[in-house]
MISE-442163 format. One line per 10 residues: number of its first residue (from 1); their letters; for each residue y, z, x of C-alpha. Coordinates in steps of 0.1 Angstrom, whole numbers. Example, Ala and Ser with C-alpha at 12.3 -4.5 7.8 and 13.67 -1.06 7.14 Angstrom:
1 = AS = -45/78/123  -11/71/137
end
This chain:
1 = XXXXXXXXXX = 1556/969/1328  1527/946/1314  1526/918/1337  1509/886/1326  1473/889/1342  1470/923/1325  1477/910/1290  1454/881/1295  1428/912/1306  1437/930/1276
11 = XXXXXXXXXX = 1430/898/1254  1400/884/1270  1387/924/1266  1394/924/1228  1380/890/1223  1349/901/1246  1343/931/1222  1349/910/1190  1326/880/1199  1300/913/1209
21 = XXXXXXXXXX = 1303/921/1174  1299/892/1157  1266/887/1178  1254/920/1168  1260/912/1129  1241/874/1133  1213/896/1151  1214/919/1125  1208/895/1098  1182/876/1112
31 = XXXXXXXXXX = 1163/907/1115  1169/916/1081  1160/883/1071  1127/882/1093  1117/917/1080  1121/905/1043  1091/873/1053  1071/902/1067  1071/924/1036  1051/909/1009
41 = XXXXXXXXXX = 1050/918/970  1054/901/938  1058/868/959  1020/865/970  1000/836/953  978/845/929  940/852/937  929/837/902  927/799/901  956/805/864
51 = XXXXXXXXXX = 982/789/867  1014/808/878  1039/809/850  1074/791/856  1096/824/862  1124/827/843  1158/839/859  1148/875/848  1115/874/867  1132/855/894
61 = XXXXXXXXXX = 1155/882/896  1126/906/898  1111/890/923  1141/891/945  1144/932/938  1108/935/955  1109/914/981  1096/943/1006  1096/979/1010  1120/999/1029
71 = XXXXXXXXXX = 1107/1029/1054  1138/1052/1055  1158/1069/1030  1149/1086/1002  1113/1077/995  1105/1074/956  1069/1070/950  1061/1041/928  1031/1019/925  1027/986/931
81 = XXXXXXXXXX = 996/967/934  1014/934/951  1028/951/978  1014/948/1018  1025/943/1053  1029/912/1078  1027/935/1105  1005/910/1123  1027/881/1114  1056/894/1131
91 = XXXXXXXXXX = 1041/896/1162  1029/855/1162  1054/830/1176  1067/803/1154  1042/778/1158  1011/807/1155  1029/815/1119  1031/780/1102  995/781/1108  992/816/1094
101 = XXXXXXXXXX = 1010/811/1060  986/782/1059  957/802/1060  967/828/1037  978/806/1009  946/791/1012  928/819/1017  942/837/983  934/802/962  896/808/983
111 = XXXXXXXXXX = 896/770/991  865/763/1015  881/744/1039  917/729/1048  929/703/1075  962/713/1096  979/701/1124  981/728/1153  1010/729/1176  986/743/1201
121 = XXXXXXXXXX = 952/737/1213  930/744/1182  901/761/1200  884/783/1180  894/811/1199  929/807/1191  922/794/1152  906/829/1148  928/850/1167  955/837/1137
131 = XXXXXXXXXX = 927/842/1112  924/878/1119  961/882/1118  962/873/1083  930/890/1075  945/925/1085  979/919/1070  965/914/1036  943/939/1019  935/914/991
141 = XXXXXXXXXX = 911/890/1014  887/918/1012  864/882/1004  869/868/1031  849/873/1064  860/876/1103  843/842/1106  854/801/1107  841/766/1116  860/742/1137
151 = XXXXXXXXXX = 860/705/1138  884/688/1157  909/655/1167  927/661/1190  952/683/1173  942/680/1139  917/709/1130  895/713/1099  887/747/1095  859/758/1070
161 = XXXXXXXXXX = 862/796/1056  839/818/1054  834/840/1025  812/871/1013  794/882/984  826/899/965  841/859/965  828/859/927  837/886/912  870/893/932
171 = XXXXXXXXXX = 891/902/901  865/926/893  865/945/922  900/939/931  907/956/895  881/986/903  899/987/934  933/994/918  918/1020/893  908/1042/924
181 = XXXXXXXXXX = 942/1038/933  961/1048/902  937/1079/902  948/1089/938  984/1081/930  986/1105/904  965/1132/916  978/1131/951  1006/1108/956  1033/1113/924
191 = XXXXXXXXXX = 1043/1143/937  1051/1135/970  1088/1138/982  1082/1123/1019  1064/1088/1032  1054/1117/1059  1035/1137/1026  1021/1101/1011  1005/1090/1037  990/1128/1046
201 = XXXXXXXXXX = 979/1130/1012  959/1092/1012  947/1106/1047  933/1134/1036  919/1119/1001  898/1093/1022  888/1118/1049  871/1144/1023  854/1113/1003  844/1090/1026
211 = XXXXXXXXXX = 816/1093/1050  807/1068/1078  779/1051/1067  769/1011/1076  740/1007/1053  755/977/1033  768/958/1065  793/939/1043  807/967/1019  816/986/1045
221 = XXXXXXXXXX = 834/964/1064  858/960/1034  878/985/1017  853/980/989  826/1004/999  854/1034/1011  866/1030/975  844/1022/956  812/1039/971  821/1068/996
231 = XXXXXXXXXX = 807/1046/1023  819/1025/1050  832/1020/1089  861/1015/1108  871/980/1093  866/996/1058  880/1023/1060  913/1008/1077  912/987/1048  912/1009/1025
241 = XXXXXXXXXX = 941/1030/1041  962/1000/1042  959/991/1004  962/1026/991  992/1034/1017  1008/999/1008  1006/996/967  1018/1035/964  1050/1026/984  1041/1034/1022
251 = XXXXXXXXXX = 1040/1004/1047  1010/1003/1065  987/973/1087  952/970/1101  950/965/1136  922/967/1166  912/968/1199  890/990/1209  880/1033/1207  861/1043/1239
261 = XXXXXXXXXX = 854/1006/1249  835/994/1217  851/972/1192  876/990/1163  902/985/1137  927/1011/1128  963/1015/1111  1002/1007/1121  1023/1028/1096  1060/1024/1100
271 = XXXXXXXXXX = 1082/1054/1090  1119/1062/1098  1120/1030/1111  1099/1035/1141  1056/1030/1139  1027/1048/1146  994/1046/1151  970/1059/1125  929/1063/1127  914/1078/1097
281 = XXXXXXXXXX = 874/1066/1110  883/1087/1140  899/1117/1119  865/1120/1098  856/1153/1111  884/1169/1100  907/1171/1128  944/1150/1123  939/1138/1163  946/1103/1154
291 = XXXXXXXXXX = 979/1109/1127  1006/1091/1136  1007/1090/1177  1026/1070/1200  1010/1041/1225  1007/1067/1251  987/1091/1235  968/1062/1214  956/1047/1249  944/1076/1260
301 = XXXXXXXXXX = 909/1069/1237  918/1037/1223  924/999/1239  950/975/1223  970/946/1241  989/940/1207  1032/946/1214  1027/975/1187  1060/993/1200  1048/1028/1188
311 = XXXXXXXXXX = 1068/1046/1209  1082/1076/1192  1067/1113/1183  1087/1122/1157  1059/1122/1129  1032/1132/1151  1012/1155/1127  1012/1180/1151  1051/1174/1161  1057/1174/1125
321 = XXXXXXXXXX = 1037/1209/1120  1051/1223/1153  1014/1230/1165  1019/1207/1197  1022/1223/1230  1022/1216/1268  996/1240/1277  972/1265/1256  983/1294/1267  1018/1278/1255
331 = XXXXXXXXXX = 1003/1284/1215  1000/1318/1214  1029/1324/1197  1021/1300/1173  983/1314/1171  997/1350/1165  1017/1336/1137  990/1317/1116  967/1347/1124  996/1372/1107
341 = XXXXXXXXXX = 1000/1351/1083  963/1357/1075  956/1314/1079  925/1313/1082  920/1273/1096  948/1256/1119  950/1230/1143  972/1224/1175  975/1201/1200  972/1205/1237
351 = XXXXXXXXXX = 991/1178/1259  980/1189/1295  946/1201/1304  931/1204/1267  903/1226/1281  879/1242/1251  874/1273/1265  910/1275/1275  921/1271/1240  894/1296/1229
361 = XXXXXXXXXX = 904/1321/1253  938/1320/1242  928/1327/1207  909/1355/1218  941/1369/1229  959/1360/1200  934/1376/1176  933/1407/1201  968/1413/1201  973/1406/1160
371 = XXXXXXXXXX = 941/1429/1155  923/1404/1137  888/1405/1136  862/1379/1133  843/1348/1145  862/1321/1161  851/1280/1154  867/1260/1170  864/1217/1172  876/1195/1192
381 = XXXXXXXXXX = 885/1153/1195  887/1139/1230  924/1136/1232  936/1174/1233  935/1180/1192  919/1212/1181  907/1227/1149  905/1263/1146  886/1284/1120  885/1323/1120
391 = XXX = 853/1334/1100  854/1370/1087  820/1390/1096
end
């Protein structure tokens, strides 16, 4: 029989795993409700000094429909030139993003200067450290510079923006800016049936018309000379990514650290639910080394002490592709394959030991045993990634 302790066990059990439950639905919803203030679109303040219209419960209702964009499911492509990520935002603590929203709502309105309150020390240290968050969230401050004056009282900060030469004709650029990308989402984007195929397609789009060129030191640090000129760095072209990923539907952030210990900005995508690091600068010759890799891989050529939680290989480009192996002699098979197949260019990725000559060697081998004939090119990155081409002749 059930004696009295065990039916007290038995409730305190079932009222364990409902109280679990109803945790894990409050969690749930917070989450949703904190990813919905991370994802910006039609919501943004205006970058004109117009006033903004009184919206109507139709437009209110609009507004509601796109207040973010989602990273699983069926992905329809779509563009909007409203939409980006507060990738960085989510990663500041309460007090860091009052200060943010600040910033940004003055940033957009281009106000010189505003006075706040910090809940922290306002060194300027720390007042740019938030700056820059907001700066590589948002594509459309591609006015404003990495740059800020400080004067203090105790708490109470004035900070004095700084701004660069696009400041007075933002509109104009902002609108060239979206012509180059309703170009690229029609000729490369419309057709897409994946995030995965989106964001390869704005990849490859930047890394065939884009070269990596610093002779205007302040287009190029903004997603204004990638765009608009063919030219620009690391900043620029993360920019750039970022507002051509974002407005055609895919959810992507500007982040840096470092590559090989000097100073660099790159890309957080977030697909499936799970991000990944993405460095188009550092895929410029060709090669997808830098598409989509996890923290472990990414620190293997690049520093970052950001909680960026890119821990999954699902949509690797070479997981994706199944081209990644342990070892080189491992992609033989594979090599065999693209050489029957008469591919004449492939890339794979070597995990352990990516030796050159190894890989070369192997296919050697593979072109030996296919009876292929020809001469073998092969490039490399520094983090295992190689580019085969078999040249007839």
């Amino acid at each position: 029989m059930l004696n009295i302790r065990n039916m007290m066990d038995a409730v305190n059990t079932i009222g364990s795993i409902v109280a679990n439950q109803n945790q894990k639905k409050q969690e749930k919803k917070k989450e949703e409700e904190e990813s919905a203030k991370h994802d910006k679109t039609a919501d943004r303040p205006a970058a004109s000094a117009k006033p903004a219209e009184k919206a109507t419960p139709k437009t209110a209702e609009k507004t509601s429909a796109k207040s973010g964009f989602t990273t699983s499911g069926a992905f329809a492509p779509s563009l909007d030139m409203e939409r980006y990520w507060r990738f960085n935002y989510g990663l500041l603590d309460a007090a860091d993003r009052d200060l943010y929203e600040k910033m940004e709502a003055a940033l957009l309105k281009a106000e010189p200067e505003i006075i706040v309150t910090c809940r922290k020390e306002p060194t300027v240290k720390y007042l740019m450290s938030v700056l820059i968050a907001v700066i590589e969230d948002n594509w459309a401050l591609f006015y404003v510079e990495n740059s800020l004056s400080v004067a203090t009282r105790g708490n109470e900060a004035k900070i004095i923006f700084v701004y660069n030469k696009f400041l007075q004709d933002r509109d104009g650029y902002r609108r060239k800016m979206e012509n180059v990308a309703k170009k690229v989402f029609e000729s490369r984007v419309k057709g897409c049936k994946t995030r995965f195929s989106a964001e390869l397609a704005i990849h490859d789009y930047l890394v065939e018309t884009v070269k990596y060129d610093n002779t205007d030191k302040i287009a190029s640090h903004s997603p204004v000379g990638p765009l608009l000129t063919g030219k620009g760095v690391c900043e620029g072209i993360a920019e750039a990514f970022g507002f051509l990923c974002c407005v055609c539907g895919v959810k992507v952030a500007m982040v840096s650290g470092t590559l090989d210990g000097s100073g660099h900005r790159w890309n957080v995508i977030e697909l499936g639910g799970s991000r990944y690091h993405v460095d188009v600068t550092a895929d410029l010759s060709g090669i997808h080394a830098f598409f989509n890799n996890d923290d472990a891989l990414m620190r293997r050529t690049h520093g970052f002490d950001r909680k960026t939680e890119c821990t999954e290989t699902k949509y690797n480009y070479y997981t994706v592709n199944k081209c990644r192996f342990k070892t080189a002699g491992d992609s033989l098979p594979f090599i065999k394959e693209m050489l029957a197949k008469g591919t004449k260019e492939f890339e794979i990725m070597v995990e352990s030991n990516p030796d050159s000559k190894a890989v070369l060697e192997v296919v050697k081998k593979g072109m030996m045993e296919a009876r292929k004939s020809g001469r073998i090119n092969t490039v490399s990155s520094n983090n295992g990634c190689f580019r085969i081409s078999i040249v007839q002749g």
